[in-house]
C-alpha positions in Angstrom: 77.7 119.6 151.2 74.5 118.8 149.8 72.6 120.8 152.3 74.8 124.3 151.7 74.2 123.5 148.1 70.5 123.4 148.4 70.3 126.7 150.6 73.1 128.8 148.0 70.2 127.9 145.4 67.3 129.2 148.1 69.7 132.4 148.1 68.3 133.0 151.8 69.8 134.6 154.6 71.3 131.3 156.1 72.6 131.1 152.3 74.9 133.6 151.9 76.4 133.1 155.3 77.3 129.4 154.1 78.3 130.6 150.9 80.9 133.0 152.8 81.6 130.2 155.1 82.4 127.6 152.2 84.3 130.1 149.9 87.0 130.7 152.9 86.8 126.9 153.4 87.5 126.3 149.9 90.7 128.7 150.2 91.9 127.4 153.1 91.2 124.0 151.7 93.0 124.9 148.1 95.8 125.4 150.4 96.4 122.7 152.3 96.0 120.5 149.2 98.5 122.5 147.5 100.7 122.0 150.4 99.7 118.3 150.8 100.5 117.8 146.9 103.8 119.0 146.8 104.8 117.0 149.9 103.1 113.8 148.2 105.2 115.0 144.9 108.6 115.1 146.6 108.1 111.9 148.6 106.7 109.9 145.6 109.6 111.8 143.7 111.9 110.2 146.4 110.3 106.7 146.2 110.7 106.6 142.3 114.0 106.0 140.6 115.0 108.9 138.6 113.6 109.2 134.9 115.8 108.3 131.9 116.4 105.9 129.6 117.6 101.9 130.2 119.2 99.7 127.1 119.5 96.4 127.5 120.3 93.1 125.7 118.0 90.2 125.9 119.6 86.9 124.9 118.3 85.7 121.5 114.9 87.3 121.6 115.4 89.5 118.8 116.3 86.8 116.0 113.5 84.4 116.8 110.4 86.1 114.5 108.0 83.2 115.3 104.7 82.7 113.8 102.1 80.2 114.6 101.3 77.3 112.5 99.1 74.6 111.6 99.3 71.3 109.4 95.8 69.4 108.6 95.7 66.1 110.1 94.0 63.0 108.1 93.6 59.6 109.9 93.8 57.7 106.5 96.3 59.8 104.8 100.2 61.4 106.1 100.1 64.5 106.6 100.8 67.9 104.3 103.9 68.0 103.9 103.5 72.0 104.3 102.2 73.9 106.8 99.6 77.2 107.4 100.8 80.3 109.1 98.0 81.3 111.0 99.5 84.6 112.5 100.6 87.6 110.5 104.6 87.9 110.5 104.6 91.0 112.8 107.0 90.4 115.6 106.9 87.1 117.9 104.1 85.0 118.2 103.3 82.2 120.2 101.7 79.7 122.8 98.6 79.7 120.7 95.1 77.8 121.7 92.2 77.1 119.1 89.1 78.6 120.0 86.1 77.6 117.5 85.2 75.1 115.0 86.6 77.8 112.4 90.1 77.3 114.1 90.6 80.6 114.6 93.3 80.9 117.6 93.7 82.8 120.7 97.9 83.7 120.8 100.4 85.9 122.6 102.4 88.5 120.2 104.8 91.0 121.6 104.0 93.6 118.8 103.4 96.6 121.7 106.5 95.9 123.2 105.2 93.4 126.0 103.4 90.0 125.7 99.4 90.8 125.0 96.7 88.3 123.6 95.5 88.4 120.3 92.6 86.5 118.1 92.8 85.6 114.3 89.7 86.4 112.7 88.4 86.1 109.3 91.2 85.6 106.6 93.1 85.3 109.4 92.9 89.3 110.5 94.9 89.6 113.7 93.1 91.4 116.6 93.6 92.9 120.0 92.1 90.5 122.3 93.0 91.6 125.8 95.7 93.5 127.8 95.7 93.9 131.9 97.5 97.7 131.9 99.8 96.5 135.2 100.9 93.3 133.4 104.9 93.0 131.9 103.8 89.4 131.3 100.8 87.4 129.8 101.0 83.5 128.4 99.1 80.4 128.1 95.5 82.0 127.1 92.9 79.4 126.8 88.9 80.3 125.8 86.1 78.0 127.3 82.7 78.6 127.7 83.3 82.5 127.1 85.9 82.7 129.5 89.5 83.2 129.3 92.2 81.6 131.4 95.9 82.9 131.3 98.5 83.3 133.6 99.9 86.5 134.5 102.2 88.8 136.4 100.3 91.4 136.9 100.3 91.2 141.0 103.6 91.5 142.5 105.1 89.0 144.8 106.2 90.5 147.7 109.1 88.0 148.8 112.1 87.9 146.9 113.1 84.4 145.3 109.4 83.5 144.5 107.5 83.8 140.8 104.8 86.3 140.3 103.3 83.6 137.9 99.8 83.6 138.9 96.4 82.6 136.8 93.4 84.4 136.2 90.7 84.3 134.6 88.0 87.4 132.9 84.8 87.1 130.9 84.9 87.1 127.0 82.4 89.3 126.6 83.8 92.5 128.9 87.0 91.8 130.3 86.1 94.3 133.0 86.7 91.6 135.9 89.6 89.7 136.3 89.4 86.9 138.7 92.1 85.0 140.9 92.1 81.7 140.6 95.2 81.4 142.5 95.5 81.5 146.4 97.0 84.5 147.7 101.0 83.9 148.5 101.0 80.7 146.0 102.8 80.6 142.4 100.9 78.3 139.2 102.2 77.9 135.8 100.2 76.6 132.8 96.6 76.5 133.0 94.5 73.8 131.1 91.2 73.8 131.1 88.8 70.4 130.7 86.6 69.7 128.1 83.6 70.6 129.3 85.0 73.9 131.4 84.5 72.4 134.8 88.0 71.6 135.9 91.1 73.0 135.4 94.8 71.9 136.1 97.7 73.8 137.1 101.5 73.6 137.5 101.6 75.2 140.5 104.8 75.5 142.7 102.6 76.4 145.7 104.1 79.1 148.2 107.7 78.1 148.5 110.9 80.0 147.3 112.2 79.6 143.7 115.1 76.8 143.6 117.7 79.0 142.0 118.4 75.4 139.8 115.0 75.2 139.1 115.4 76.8 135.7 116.3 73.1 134.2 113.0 71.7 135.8 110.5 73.3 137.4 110.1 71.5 140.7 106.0 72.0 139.8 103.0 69.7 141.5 99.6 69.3 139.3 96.9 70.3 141.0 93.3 70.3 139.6 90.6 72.5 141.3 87.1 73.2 139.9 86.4 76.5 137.5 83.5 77.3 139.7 85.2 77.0 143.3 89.2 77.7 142.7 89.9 77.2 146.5 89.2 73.6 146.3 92.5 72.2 145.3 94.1 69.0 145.1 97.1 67.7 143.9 97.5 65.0 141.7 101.0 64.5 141.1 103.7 65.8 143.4 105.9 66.3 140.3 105.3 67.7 136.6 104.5 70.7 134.5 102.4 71.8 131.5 98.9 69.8 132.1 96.8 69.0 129.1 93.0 67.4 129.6 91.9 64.5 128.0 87.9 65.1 128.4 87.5 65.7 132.3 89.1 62.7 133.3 92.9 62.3 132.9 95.3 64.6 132.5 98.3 64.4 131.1 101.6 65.9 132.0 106.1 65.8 131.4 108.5 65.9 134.3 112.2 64.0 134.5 111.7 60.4 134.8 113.7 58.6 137.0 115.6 57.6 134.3 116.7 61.1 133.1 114.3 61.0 129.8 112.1 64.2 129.8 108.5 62.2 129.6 104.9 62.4 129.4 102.7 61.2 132.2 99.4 60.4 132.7 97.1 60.8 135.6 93.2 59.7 135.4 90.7 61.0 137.8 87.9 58.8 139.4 85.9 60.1 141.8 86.4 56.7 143.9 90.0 57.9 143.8 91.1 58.7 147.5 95.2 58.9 145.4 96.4 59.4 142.2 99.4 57.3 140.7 101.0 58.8 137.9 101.8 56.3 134.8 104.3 56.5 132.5 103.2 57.1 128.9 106.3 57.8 126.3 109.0 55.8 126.4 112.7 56.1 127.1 115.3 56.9 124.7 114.0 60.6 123.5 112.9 63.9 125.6 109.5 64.5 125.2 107.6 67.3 126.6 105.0 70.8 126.2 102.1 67.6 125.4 98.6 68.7 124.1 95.8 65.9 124.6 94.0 64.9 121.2 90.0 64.7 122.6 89.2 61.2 121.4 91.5 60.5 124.3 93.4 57.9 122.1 96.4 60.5 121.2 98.7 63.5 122.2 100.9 65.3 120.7 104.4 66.3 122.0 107.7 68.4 121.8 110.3 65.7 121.0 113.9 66.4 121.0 115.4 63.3 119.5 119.6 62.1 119.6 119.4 62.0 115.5 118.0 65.2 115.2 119.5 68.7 116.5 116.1 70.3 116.1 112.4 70.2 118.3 109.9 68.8 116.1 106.1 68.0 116.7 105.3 64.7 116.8 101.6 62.4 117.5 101.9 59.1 120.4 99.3 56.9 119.7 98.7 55.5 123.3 97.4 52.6 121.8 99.9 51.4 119.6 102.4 53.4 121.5 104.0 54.3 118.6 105.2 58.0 117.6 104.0 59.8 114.4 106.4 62.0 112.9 104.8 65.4 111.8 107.5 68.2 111.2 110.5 66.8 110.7 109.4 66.5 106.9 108.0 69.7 106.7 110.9 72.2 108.0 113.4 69.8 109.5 115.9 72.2 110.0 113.5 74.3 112.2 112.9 73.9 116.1 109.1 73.7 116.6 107.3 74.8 120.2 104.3 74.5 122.2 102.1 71.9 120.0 98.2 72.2 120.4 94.9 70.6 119.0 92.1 71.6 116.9 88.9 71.4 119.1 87.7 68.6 116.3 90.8 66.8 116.4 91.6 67.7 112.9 94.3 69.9 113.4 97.8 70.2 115.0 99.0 74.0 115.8 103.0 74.9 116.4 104.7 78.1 116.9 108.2 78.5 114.9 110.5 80.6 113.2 108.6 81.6 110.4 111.7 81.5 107.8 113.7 84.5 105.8 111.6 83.9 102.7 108.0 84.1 104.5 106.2 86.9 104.4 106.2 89.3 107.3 108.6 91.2 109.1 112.2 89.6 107.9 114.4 92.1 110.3 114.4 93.3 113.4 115.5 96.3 114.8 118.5 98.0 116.5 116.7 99.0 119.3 113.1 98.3 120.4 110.8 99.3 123.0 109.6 97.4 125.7 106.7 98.3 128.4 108.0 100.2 131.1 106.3 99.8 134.9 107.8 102.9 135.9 106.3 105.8 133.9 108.8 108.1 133.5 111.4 105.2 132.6 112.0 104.2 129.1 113.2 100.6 128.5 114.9 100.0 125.3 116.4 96.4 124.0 119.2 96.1 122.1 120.3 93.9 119.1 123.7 93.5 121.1 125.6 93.5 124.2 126.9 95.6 126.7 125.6 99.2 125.7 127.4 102.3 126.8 125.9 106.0 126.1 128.1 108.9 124.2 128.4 111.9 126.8 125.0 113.6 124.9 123.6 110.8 124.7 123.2 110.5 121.2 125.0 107.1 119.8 125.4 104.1 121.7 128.7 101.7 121.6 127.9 98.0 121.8 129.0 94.5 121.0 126.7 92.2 118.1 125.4 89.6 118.4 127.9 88.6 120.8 127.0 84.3 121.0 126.6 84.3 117.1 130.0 86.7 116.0 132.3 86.5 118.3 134.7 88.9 116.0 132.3 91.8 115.8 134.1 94.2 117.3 132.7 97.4 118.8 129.5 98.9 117.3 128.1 101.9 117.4 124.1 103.0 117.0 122.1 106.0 117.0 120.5 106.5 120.1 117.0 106.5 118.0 117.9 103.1 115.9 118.6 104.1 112.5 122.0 103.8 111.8 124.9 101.2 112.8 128.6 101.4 112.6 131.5 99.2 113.1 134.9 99.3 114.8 137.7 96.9 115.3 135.6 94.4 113.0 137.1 91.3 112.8 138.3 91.6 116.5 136.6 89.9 119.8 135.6 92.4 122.1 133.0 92.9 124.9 131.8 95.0 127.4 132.3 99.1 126.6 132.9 102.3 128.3 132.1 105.4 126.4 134.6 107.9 128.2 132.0 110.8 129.8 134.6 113.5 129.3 135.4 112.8 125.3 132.6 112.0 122.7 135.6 110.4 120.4 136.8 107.8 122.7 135.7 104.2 123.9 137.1 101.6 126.1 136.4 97.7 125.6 137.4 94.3 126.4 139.6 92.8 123.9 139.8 89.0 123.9 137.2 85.6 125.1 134.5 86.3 127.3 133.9 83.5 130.0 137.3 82.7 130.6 140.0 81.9 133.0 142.6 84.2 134.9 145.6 83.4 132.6 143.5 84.0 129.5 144.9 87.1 127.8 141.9 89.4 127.6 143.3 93.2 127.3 141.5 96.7 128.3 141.5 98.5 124.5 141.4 102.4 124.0 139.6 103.4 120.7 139.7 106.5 119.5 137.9 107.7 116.6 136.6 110.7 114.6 133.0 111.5 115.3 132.8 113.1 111.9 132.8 110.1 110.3 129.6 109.0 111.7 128.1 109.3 108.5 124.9 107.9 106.6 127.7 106.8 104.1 130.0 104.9 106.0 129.8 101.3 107.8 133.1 100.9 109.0 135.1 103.7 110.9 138.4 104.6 110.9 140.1 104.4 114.7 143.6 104.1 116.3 143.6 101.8 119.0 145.8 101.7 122.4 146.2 98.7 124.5 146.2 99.9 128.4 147.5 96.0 129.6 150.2 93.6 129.5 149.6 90.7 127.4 151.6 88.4 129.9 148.9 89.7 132.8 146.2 87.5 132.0 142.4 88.5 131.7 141.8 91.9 132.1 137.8 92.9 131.4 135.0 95.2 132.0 136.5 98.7 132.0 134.8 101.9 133.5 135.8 104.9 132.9 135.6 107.8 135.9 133.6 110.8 135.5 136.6 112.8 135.1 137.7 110.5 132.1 140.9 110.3 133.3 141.0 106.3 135.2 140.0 103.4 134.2 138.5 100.6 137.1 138.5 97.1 135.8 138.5 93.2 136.6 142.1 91.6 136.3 143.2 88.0 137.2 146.9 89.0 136.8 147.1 88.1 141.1 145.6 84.8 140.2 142.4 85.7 141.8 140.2 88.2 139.6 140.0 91.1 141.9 139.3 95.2 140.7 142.3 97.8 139.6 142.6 101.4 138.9 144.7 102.1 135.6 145.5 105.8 133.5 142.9 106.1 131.0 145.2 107.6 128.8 148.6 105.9 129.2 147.6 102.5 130.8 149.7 100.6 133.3 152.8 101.2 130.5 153.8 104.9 131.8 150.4 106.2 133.9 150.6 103.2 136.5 148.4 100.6 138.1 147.0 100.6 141.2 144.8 97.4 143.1 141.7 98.2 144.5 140.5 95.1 146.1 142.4 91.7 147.2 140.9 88.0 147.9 140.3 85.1 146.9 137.3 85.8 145.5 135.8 86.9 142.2 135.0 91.2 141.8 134.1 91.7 138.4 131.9 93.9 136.0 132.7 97.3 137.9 131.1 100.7 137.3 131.8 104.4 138.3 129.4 106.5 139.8 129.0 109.4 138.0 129.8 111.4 141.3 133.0 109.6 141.1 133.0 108.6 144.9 131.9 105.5 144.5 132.4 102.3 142.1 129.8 98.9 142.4 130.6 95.6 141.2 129.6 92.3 141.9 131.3 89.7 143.8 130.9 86.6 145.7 132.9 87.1 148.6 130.0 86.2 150.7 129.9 82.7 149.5 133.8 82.8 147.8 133.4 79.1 147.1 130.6 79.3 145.0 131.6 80.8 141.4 128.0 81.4 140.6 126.8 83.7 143.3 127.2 87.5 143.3 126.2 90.2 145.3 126.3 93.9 144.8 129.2 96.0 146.7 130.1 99.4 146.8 133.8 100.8 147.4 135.7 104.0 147.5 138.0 104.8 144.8 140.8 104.7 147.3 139.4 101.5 148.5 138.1 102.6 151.7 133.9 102.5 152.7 133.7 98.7 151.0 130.3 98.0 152.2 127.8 95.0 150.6 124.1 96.2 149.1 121.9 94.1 150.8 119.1 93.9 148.1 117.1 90.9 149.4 116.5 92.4 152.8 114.5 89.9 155.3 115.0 87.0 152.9 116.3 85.3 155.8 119.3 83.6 156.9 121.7 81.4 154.4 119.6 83.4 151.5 122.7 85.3 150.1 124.0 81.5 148.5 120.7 82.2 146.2 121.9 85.6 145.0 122.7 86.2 141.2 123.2 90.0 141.2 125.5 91.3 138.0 125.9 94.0 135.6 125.7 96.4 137.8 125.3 100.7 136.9 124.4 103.5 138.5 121.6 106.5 138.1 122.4 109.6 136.6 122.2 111.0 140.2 124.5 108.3 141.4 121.5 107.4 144.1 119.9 104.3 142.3 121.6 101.4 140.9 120.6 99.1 138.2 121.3 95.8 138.0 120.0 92.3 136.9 118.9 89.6 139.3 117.0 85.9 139.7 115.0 87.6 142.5 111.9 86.9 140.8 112.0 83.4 139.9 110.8 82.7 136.4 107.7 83.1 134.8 107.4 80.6 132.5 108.2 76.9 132.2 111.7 77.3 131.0 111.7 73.6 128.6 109.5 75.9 126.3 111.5 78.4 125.3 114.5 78.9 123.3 118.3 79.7 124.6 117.5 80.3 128.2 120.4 79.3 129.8 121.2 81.4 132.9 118.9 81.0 136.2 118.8 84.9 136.4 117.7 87.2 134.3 115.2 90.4 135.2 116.4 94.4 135.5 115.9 95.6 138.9 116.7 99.4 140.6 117.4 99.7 144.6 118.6 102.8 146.1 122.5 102.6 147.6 121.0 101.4 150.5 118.9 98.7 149.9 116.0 100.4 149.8 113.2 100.8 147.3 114.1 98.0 145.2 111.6 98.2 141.9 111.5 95.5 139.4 111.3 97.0 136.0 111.4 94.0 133.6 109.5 90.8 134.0 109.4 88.0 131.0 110.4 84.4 130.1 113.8 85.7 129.3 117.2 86.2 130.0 117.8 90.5 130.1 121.0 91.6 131.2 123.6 93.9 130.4 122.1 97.4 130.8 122.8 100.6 130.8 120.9 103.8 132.2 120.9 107.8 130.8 118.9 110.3 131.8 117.0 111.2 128.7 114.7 110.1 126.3 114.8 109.1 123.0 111.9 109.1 120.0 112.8 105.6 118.1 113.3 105.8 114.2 109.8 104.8 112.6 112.1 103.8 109.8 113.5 100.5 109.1 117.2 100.7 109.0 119.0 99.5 106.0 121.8 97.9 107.9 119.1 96.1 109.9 119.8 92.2 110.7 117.6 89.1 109.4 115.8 87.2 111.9 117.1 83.6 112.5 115.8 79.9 112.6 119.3 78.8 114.1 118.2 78.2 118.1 119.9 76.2 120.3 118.5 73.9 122.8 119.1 74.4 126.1 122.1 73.3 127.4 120.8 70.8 130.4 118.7 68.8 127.3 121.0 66.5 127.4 121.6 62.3 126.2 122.0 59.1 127.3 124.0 56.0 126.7 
């Protein structure tokens, strides 16, 4: 090219014949790329799930409104009994690190709508720190010696049931490099970096598959490998999570003891050690965990959750004395505290928590919110509720509140862009909703407990309502409701409604096995009829119609019918005929389905994609700090009918679930809505932290 170039400038003979020669070359050329372009379009456009939007709920995550804290430490005096926000009250932030002698911190915020690193400057003036453009998840940043360690998701896993947790590291100065410090095919959680930079630790779960009960204890090693040559590993301990240095030579760590106390261990290195034997540090009798290492070596603080207390406080173990320090519990006792972590001159102890009603910053949060999206033309949206379900245009959205804190609010309804809730059947308990596709004035819900047995009377409820009164002056709305069961039939849940709006498919135990039905949408089973769509001794549950109408998915564990906690993805004919399984996890081997948690289950606008929540990812955090997680499953995923194509779309520390998909956008309210809710303080422990005689 350069030589036709050169003689077009010469304008010679041999010029103008190359010219000629390279114009028809450019037009035969312009072309075939137009005609390689639009066959790249169309299969990318194939490969891609179709564009829309996707609501979801996220358990808990919208009430925490944490903020990260300090309290100054004297050795001859207690401490304050008040603490010093050191982050600015604008959406969640946490898992902080000091970074200089003017204790300014290094912390993760979800302010963009996806976990990014921050710094607090001077007068504590929050900045963008850094932000990898492929990663859903960042946590754990530490600064040393101008370099930045975190872990990240940013590189997909390409075997189901394994965690893309991985840690990196990237200058200070440019943050145009980023570095792998983890092997290729291997998983590590929680990097801690020595004193001196040389060494770093690790909770690393190496390269096997995610334990699906792993989410109670990660079944983590700690392996320590120098900054400067990350291939040379070596494990210390075969068990325990969250390392913290004590200058370069012991680390310390928590894991289960044998006992059943969560405690903090210790492991010191010598290089005349050939094996490393983990010791004991905190005692029986209360959980400790999440430690941070003071740097005289003579201290650490911890996480304790103690059987007096129902909250998480921050509290100091002198190893010497071996005796505990309390530091929170007088400061907000009635608040869980997270994470702790220590002043580089030992001077002071840092916390996330729930930064209170009456602190300044954000106090609400919103109806709906956005959250990064991997998939461009994808919107993800997360809901202050349950169980979303689009009106035909798309326009409102019916929900359930707050579903684990008011378990009477009814049906809700929101604009689709945030600013504006309504209520129906308040004072009722209701879950899981079906906006008819065919009528813009009718809903179906579940009326009755969520999470119960067969016999439990649950019923499938009709609303029907007038849209005009979806009004900026009204909170509650007028409705007339029909019941479409028989009380004496047990639990009947999770209607759909077809496309037609005429049937309604949902999950009754009236057989005494919770298996799918067809019912009238209009009459119920009282004058239209019932009619059973699937039979065994199994559990089919949370169905949805395809918007075709030839299909319905649901989940069920009929591959593995003794196990109540597995569920698979199946599609069936509305006649009951074509039942086929969605094998999602293809080549994850034999015996692999018993791992599957596959639910909430929905289909594209094209009825060619499904969307669904799934543990096929593992998680990506040590689950013992964080708040409410309770379920081993918990990430959005799409896959096309057949199996194919599966995308992950979300990938945090948390539990997403119940989502729903439409095919247009929506521009969020800028606007703080006045019916907006209060963040709360109120989080429960996780259900496995449990006592002992």
């Amino acid at each position: 090219m350069l030589t036709i170039v050169r003689h077009v400038k010469r304008k010679s003979p041999r010029a103008k014949h190359f010219k000629s020669t390279l114009k028809l070359h450019e037009i035969h050329t312009t072309k075939s790329s137009s005609i390689l372009h639009n066959t790249y379009t169309h299969t990318l456009s194939a490969m891609l799930p179709p564009a829309g939007t996707i609501v979801f709920n996220t358990v808990g995550r919208v009430q925490y409104g944490f903020d990260v804290f300090s309290v100054h430490l004297n050795r001859h005096h207690p401490p304050s009994h008040c603490d010093h926000r050191l982050t600015d009250g604008v959406s969640i932030n946490f898992n902080a690190q000091f970074i200089n002698q003017q204790n300014d911190i290094v912390f993760v915020s979800e302010r963009t709508g996806s976990p990014r690193f921050y710094i607090t400057g001077p007068q504590n003036k929050t900045q963008p720190f850094f932000f990898h453009p492929n990663a859903l998840f960042l946590d754990r940043p530490v600064i040393k010696n101008d370099t930045l360690y975190f872990a990240s998701t940013h590189q997909p896993s390409h075997a189901v049931y394994t965690s893309w947790s991985t840690v990196y590291s990237t200058s200070v100065q440019t943050s145009t490099t980023v570095t792998r410090l983890t092997p290729c095919g291997e998983v590590d959680y929680s990097p801690a970096v020595s004193l001196t930079g040389k060494l770093l630790a690790v909770a690393s779960y190496r390269s096997r598959r995610w334990e699906t009960n792993d989410f109670r204890e990660l079944q983590t090693e700690i392996v320590v490998f120098p900054a400067s040559d990350p291939s040379n590993r070596v494990t210390v301990s075969q068990q325990g999570g969250w390392p913290t240095w004590s200058q370069d030579s012991t680390i310390f760590f928590h894991r289960i003891a044998e006992d059943g106390w969560w405690s903090i261990f210790r492991v010191d290195l010598t290089e005349s050690q050939n094996s490393h034997s983990p010791i004991r540090v905190t005692p029986p009798g209360l959980h400790c965990f999440t430690p941070a290492a003071f740097h005289d070596g003579k201290r650490i603080a911890v996480a304790t959750r103690r059987r007096e207390s129902d909250f998480r406080h921050i509290e100091i173990f002198d190893l010497e004395s071996q005796t505990f320090q309390r530091i929170t519990e007088d400061i907000n006792p009635k608040f869980h505290h997270y994470n702790p972590f220590v002043s580089l001159d030992s001077n002071h102890l840092g916390y996330h928590r729930f930064r209170g009603e009456s602190t300044e910053g954000e106090s609400t949060y919103p109806h709906l919110e956005k959250v990064l999206s991997p998939v461009r033309n994808i919107q993800l949206l997360r809901l202050n509720g349950s169980f979303p379900s689009f009106s035909p245009e798309g326009d409102f959205i019916a929900f359930n509140h707050d579903l684990d804190g008011n378990l009477n609010g009814g049906v809700n309804i929101v604009k689709s862009d945030g600013s504006k809730r309504w209520s129906l059947l308040k004072g009722r308990t209701c879950f899981h909703n079906s906006w008819s596709p065919t009528e813009k004035n009718v809903i179906y819900t579940s009326m009755g407990p969520i999470f119960e047995s067969v016999w439990k009377t649950v019923q499938i409820g009709r609303i029907e309502f007038d849209p005009g009164h979806l009004t900026e002056d009204r909170e509650e709305i007028p409705f007339k409701l029909t019941i479409l069961t028989r009380e004496e039939t047990g639990n009947n849940a999770f209607p759909s409604c077809s496309p037609d709006g005429k049937s309604i498919v949902f999950r009754s135990g009236r057989s005494g096995e919770k298996n799918l039905y067809i019912v009238d949408a209009v009459e119920g089973e009282f004058n239209g009829g019932i009619r059973r769509l699937t039979e065994g001794k199994w559990i089919d549950t949370m169905p949805c119609w395809s918007p075709k109408g030839d299909l319905i998915a649901f989940s069920s564990n009929r591959h593995e019918a003794g196990n109540s906690e597995v569920f698979g993805i199946y599609l069936v004919g509305p006649d009951g005929s074509g039942l086929r399984r969605v094998e999602v996890a293809k080549g994850a081997g034999a015996g692999e389905s018993a791992r599957e948690r596959l639910n909430h289950v929905c289909f594209s606008r094209d009825g060619e994609w499904l969307l669904f929540t799934a543990n096929l990812g593992g998680v990506s955090a040590d689950p013992v700090g964080l708040p409410n997680q309770f379920q081993p499953y918990g990430d959005l995923y799409v896959v096309r009918l057949d199996g194919t194509g599966l995308r992950r779309l979300t990938c945090n520390s948390y539990e997403n679930g119940t989502p729903t998909w439409y095919h247009g956008d929506f521009a969020l309210s800028t606007q703080a809505s006045q019916d907006s809710d209060h963040v709360k303080g109120a989080f429960q422990e996780p259900l496995w932290i449990t006592f002992h005689n």
